[in-house]
N, C-alpha and C positions, 0 to 999 in steps of 0.2 A: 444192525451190525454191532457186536460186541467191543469193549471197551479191552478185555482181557477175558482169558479163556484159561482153563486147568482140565485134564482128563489124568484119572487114575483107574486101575484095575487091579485087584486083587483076588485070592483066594479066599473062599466062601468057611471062612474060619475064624466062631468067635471072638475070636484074642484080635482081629484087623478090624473091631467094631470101633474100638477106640483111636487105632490108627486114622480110621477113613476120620471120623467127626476131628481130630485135631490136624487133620491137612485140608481139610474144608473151613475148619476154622482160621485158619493159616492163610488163608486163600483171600478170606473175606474183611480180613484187616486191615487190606489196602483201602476198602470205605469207611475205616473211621468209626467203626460200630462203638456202641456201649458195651458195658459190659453184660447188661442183659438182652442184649441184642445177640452176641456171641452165644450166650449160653443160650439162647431161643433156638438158632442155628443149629449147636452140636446136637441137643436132643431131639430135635427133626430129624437129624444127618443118620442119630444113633437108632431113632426106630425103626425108621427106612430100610438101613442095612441088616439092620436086625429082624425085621422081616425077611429080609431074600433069605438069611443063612437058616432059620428057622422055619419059614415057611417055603420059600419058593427051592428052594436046594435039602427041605427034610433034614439038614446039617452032613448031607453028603458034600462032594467034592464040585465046587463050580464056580465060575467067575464074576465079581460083583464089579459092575460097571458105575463110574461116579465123573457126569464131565458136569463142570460149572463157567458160569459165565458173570462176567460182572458189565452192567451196559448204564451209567451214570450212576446213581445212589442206588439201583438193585442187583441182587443176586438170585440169577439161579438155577439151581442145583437138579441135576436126572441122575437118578441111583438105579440101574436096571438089573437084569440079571433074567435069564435063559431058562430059569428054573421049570416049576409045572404050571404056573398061574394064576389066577383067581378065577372061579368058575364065576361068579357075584362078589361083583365089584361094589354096587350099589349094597348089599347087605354085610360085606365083609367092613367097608366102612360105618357100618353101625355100632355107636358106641357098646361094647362088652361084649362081640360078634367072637369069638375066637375060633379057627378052624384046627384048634389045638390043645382043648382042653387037659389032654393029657400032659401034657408039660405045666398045666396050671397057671398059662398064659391069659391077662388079664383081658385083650381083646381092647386095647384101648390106644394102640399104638397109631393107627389115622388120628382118632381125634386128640392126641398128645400133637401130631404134624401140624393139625389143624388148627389147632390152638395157639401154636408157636409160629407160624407162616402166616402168610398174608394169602396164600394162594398154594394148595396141594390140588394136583392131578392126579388119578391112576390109568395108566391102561395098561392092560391083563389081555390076555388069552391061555385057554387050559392047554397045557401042554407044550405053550411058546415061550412062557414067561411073563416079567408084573415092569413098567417102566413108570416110577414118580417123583413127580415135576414140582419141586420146593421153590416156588417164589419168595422174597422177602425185600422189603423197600427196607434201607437204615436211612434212622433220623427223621422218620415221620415225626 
């Protein structure tokens, strides 16, 4: 059981990438973070979303799902969204994988999560959608 809980929903539109990571950051204040705990947070928060708009929604029109929970000293964070999926999940987290080359997208946005988190999940289905699961303990 959770300590405290947050859910937001918004539109699958660039400009709420920075919205969503600064009310998740807002969120996760109540545990006392550092400040590079924070900023570890946002840009997990930012590639995540920035995935569904760019990948999972093609930057058409859709709704990005973000509920968090905080249960003693951790957070954490499910960003999902309805989009089309990952067909490989396993190779799309490969670092410099991009299923988007033409946008000139680095392909580095899991392992930026991975880097930053203590514990990233995905799970995808093509054509259901992509749900991922940001763990982070503050104050390790």
């Amino acid at each position: 059981m959770y300590q405290n809980m947050m859910k937001l929903e918004f539109l699958s539109v660039s400009e709420n990438e920075s919205f969503a990571r600064v009310a998740v950051a807002a969120f996760a204040t109540q545990l006392d973070p550092t400040l590079e705990e924070i900023s570890d947070i946002k840009t997990a928060v930012s590639e995540a979303v920035t995935n569904a708009i760019i990948h999972g929604y093609s930057n058409n029109k859709g709704i990005v799902k973000i509920e968090a929970e905080i249960n003693k000293n951790q957070i954490k964070i499910v960003i999902s969204d309805k989009g089309k999926g990952i067909e490989n999940v396993e190779l799309a987290m490969q670092p410099l994988y991009t299923s988007r080359p033409d946008l000139e997208r680095s392909g580095m946005g899991f392992t930026v999560m991975e880097t930053f988190m203590d514990d990233v999940e995905v799970e995808s289905e093509s054509g259901s959608g992509t749900t991922v699961t940001l763990i982070k303990t503050i104050g390790q």
